[in-house]
Structure formats: structure tokens, C-alpha cells
N, C-alpha and C positions, 0 to 999 in steps of 0.2 A: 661502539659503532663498527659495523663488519663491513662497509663499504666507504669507499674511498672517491674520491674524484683522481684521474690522471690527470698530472700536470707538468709541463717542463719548467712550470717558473718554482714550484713547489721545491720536484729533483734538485734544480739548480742550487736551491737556497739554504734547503737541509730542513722546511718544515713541513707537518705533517699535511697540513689543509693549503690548500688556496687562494687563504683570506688575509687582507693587509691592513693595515688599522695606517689612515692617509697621518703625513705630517700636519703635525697642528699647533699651537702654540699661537703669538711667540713665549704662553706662561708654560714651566714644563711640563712636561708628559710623562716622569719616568712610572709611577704607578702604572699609569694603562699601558705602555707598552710593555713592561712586565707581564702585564696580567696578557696580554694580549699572546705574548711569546709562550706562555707557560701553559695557555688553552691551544694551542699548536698552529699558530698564525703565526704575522712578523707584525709585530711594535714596530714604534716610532718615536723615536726620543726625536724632539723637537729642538729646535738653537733658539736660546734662550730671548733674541731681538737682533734686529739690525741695526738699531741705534745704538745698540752696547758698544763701549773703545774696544776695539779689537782685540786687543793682547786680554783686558778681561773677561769678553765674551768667553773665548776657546779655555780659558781657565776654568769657567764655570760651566759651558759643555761638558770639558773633560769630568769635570766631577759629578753630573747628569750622566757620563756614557760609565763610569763606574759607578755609580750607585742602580741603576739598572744590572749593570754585571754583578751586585750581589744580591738581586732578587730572583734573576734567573740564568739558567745553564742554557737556554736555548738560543737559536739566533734571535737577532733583532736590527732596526737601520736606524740611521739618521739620515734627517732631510736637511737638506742646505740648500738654499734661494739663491744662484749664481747669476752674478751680468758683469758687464763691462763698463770703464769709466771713461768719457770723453775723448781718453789717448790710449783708448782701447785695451788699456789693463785691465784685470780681474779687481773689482772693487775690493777695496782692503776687508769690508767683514766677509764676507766670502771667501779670499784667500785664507782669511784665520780660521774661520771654522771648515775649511775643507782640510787645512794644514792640520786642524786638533784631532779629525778623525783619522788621517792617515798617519799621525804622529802615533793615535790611541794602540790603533791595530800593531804596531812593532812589540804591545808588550802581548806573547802567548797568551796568555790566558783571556786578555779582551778580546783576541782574534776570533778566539772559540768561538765566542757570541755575538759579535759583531761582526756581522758578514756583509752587509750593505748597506752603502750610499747613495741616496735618491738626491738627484737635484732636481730644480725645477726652476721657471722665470727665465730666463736668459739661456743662451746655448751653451751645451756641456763641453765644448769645445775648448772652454777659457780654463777649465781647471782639470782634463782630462789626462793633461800630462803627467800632472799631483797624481790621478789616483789610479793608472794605467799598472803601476808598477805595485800596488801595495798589497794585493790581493782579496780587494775588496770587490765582491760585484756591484757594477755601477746602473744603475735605475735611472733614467732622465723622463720626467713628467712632460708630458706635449699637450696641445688643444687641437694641432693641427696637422695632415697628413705630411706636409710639407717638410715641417721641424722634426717629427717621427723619422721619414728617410736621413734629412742631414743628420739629427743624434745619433742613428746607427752610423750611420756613416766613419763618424768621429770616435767611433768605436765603444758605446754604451752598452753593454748589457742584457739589458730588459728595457722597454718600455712602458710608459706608466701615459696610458691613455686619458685624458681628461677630458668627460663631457663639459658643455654649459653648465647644465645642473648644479655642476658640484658649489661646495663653499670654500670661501676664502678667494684665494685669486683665480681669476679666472682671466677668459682670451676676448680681446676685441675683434676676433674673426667668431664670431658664437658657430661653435657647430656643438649640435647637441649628442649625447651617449650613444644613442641608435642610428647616428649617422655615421659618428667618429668612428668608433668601434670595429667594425667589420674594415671602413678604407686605411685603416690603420694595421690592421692585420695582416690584409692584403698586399701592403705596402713593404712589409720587412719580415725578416726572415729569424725571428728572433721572441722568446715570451711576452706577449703583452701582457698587461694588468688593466683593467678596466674600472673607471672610477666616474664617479657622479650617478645620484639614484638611487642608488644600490642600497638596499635596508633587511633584505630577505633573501627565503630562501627562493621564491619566484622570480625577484631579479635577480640573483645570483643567476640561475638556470637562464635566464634571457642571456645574460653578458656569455657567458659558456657557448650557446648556440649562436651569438655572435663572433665565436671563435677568440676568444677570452681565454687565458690560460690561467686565469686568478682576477680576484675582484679585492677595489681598494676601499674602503671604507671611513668617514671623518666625523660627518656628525652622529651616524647612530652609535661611534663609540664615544662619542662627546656624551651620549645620554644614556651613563650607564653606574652601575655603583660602584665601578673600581677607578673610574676617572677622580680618586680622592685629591691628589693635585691642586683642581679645580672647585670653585666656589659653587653648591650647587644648585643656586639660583641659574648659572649660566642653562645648564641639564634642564631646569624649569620651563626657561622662557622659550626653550626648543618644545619641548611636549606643550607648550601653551601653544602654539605658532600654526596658523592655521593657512591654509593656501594662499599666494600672495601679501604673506609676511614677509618674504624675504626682497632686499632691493641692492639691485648693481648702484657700485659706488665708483669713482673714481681713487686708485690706492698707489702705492708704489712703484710698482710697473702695470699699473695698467688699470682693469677692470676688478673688481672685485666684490665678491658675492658677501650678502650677511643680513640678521634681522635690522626689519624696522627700528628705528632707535632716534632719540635727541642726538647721541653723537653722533650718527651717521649725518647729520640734519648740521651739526655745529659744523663738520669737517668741510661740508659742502659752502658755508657762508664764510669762513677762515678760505679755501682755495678761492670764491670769487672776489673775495674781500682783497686778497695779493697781500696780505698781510704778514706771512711767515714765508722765509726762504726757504729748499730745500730740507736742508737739516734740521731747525727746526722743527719742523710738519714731519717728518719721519719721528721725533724723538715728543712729538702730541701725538701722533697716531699707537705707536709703540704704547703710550701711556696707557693711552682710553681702552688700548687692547686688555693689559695687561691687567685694570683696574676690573676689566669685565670677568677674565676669567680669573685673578686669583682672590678679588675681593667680592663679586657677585654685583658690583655696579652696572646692571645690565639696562640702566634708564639712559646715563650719561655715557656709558662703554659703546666700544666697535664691537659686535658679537658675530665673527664667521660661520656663517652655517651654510646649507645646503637647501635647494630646493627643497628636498628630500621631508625636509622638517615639519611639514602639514603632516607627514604620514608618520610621524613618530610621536607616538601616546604614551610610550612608559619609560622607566629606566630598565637595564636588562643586566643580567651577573654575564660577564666575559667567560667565564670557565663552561658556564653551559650556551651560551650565543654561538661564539665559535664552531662546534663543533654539532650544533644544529641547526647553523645557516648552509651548512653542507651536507647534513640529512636532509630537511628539506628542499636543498637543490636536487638534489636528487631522484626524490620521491616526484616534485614538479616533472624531471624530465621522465621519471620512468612513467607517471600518469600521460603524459603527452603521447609518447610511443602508443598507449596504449588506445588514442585517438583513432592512430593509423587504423582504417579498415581498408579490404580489398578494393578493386576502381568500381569494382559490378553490387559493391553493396546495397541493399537495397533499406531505407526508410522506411518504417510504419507511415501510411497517409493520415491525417485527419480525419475523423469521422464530423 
């Protein structure tokens, strides 16, 4: 391809396109971020859960953020869910897996390729100190104008805009992608990335003219052939999933998006029921997830998707997606231009 989209979040990052494959999990992702980093995007190695004991999570990160380092030479991120506990500490699995990436980056050679840390959930202020120094770029995911200004603020990055839309967790303030978008851009002075929706090369071109400096992407790379990872019934019951399949749950922090399902159905009579404490229900949820995506138990499973998921009918190969989600944005906006006529044009009338 001989044209290119300009980007600062691209420049910044060291890849070729402006296309980012959202964090997903919590089963891992290193296949599709591979593939994702090798088609000239940025992967997404996933944290393996939040219910894992912390000292073994970041063990088993570590070995997800090298075993990606020997599929590809390009950059790629990890995403980390960050909050705070009661007494206003940084939750322990959060502290480990932001510790495991800034630990990873000290050896050269991960550094090559590991170039970025996206958080999201909680404000990036609880572990910015951790990753301030490591020379990592830091990405902080928002739903709202408001946490956009404070995460630059605290000194992030890039920003990773999040409509309603999207899947997985989402915001109890809904603002949707065509809203957030533009007051998010307008709001800081820094790359954003644009996420929820987004399946093409015609939303790609909408987020862009929304003043997008890159678009994030989660389930249409959930339904693709290189998410091998993943069991791929989960890839199915997305291309099955027809408008208003998808339903807001109550999740971890907050709201969260995903298919119609029995688990989604169990999770909801287990929370009214008061039956499980905390921990617990994080290490039931963790399960159902984990059974959905790496066993394909997508009846009894939690399955995070996207709005987006009515509009996806096939699986797609990554090596050619990537870099035809960005000829076709392009072809969209150079056909747009070509809309523009003079003010004094004149119509053919009806006969």
C-alpha cells in the first residue's frame, strides 16, 4: 500500500498503521497480538485475571510478555486494570502486574518490543510513579471527558477513548463513541485512540474525522483466525450475535458489556442472592470468563463483546485486516472529499 494515514499516536509508538487491537482476556492473547504487531498495528498481551495470587499472576504475565517477544520484533502493550483498596493503596494484583511490566522492560531486548502500558478502570495515578521512570509509554483508557483531563493530568501518554459501545467494561456515566470522541480530543492536548464500534474501514474514517489519531479495536479481532489462544466457538457466537445480543452486566468495577448468556443470567441471581463475598465472585466471574474463552463454554461463560457484534459476520486473517482497515479508511475519506462540490452547484431537477 503507497498511502499511509498520519498519526502522532503511530510516530509515538514506532508502528506502521493506526490500528490497536483493545486488551482482552482475562484468557491470554499472545497469538493475536503477535499477529496483530507483525501486520503493522500494536497487540495486546492481556493479564492473565485478577483473581490470580499476585506473585503468580506476574510470573505468568512475564512468560505471556516473552513468549509474544519470540513471535515478533515489532512493538506491542500490555493492558493492566488499576484501582485502589479501601486505604487507598494500589490493589495488590495491579501493583504485580504493573511491577511485571516495568520489571520486563529492564531486560533490552523486551524493551525493543514492548513499548506500551495501557491501563484502564481506576485512575492511572495509583501506579504512575511505577511506570513514569521506565520508559514505557503510558496509555490510560477513559469513558469520560472528565478522567481524560485528570489522566493527562497525572501525566499519561496517550489516551484511549472509550465509547459505550465497546465490550467488556464499560462506564456508568454511558457516553457513546460520537460523543466521547471529539470532547475528548478537544479536551487534551495529547494522541487519542478511539475505541468502541469500530469494525472498518468506514468507522475507522469517522473516528479520524472525529479527530482520532488511531482506532482501538476488541471484538472484531476476537473474530479472527489468528486469535488461536481462544476456543472458537467464542469467534462463533460473535458472527451468530445479531442486534440487541448484547447486554450491560454488573462486573468488577462497574458496568460491563457482553453476549446474551446463562452466565450472565447465573452471575446476576448469585449478586441478588448475597451469597458470595467479594473474592469469591471475582474468582466465579474470572472462571466463567476463562471457561468461555479458552474452552468455548459460551452457554454457561461470561463472553465480553462489543456492540459492534451484530455487524460482524466473518472471521478475518490479521495480516491482510490491518492493513486494509486503513486503505479502506482512506478510500472512505478520499470518496467523501470527493462529495464536496462548489456552494452554487447546481442539481439535475426531476423530470
Amino acid at each position: 500500500m503507497n498511502q499511509n494515514i498520519s498519526s502522532r499516536f503511530a510516530d509515538l509508538v514506532g508502528i506502521r498503521y493506526p490500528v490497536v487491537q483493545e486488551g482482552l482476556g482475562p484468557y491470554r492473547t499472545v497469538n493475536l497480538a503477535a499477529a496483530v504487531s507483525n501486520a503493522g498495528g500494536l497487540g495486546t498481551v492481556s493479564i492473565p485475571g485478577i483473581s490470580e495470587e499476585p506473585t503468580k499472576g506476574a510470573a505468568i504475565l512475564r512468560e505471556y510478555i516473552e513468549q509474544t517477544c519470540a513471535l515478533t520484533d515489532k512493538p506491542f502493550a500490555v493492558n493492566v486494570p488499576v484501582g485502589r483498596a479501601g486505604n487507598g493503596e494500589v490493589l495488590p494484583f495491579s501493583a504485580a502486574y504493573v511491577g511485571a511490566v516495568v520489571d520486563a522492560v529492564r531486560d533490552p531486548e523486551i524493551a525493543r518490543r514492548l513499548r506500551v502500558i495501557t491501563t484502564s478502570a481506576g485512575a492511572p495515578g495509583v501506579v504512575r510513579g511505577v511506570i513514569a521512570d521506565s520508559g514505557l509509554i503510558h496509555a490510560h483508557k477513559v469513558g469520560g471527558t472528565r478522567q481524560a483531563v485528570r489522566a493527562r493530568e497525572d501525566g499519561v501518554d496517550v489516551i484511549v477513548a472509550s465509547g459505550f459501545e465497546a465490550g467488556g467494561h464499560t462506564h456508568a456515566r454511558p457516553v457513546h463513541t460520537l460523543v466521547l470522541g471529539p470532547n475528548v480530543v478537544a479536551a487534551v492536548d495529547c494522541p487519542v485512540v478511539l475505541a468502541g464500534g469500530i469494525r472498518d474501514g468506514a468507522t475507522m474514517a469517522a473516528a479520524l474525522a472525529l479527530g482520532a489519531d488511531a482506532v482501538a479495536l476488541g471484538t472484531r479481532f476476537v473474530a479472527s483466525h489468528d486469535n488461536t489462544d481462544w476456543h472458537p466457538a467464542y469467534a462463533r457466537r460473535i458472527i451468530d450475535a445479531g442486534e440487541g445480543d448484547d447486554i450491560i452486566f454488573s462486573a468488577i468495577y462497574g458496568p460491563s458489556r457482553a453476549l446474551r448468556s446463562k452466565g450472565v443470567d447465573d452471575l446476576a441471581a448469585i449478586v441478588a442472592a448475597g451469597t458470595m463475598d467479594h473474592v469469591e465472585l471475582t474468582a466465579w466471574k474470572d472462571d466463567r470468563l476463562i471457561r468461555a474463552q479458552r474452552d468455548g463454554v459460551v452457554d454457561d461463560g461470561i463472553l465480553p463483546a462489543g456492540n459492534v457484534s451484530s455487524a460482524i459476520t466473518d472471521l478475518i486473517h490479521v495480516a491482510e485486516f490491518v492493513p486494509g482497515i486503513v486503505r479502506d479508511a482512506i478510500a472512505a475519506l478520499e470518496a467523501l472529499g470527493r462529495r464536496v462540490v462548489p456552494a452554487d452547484h447546481r442539481r439535475g431537477t426531476a423530470q
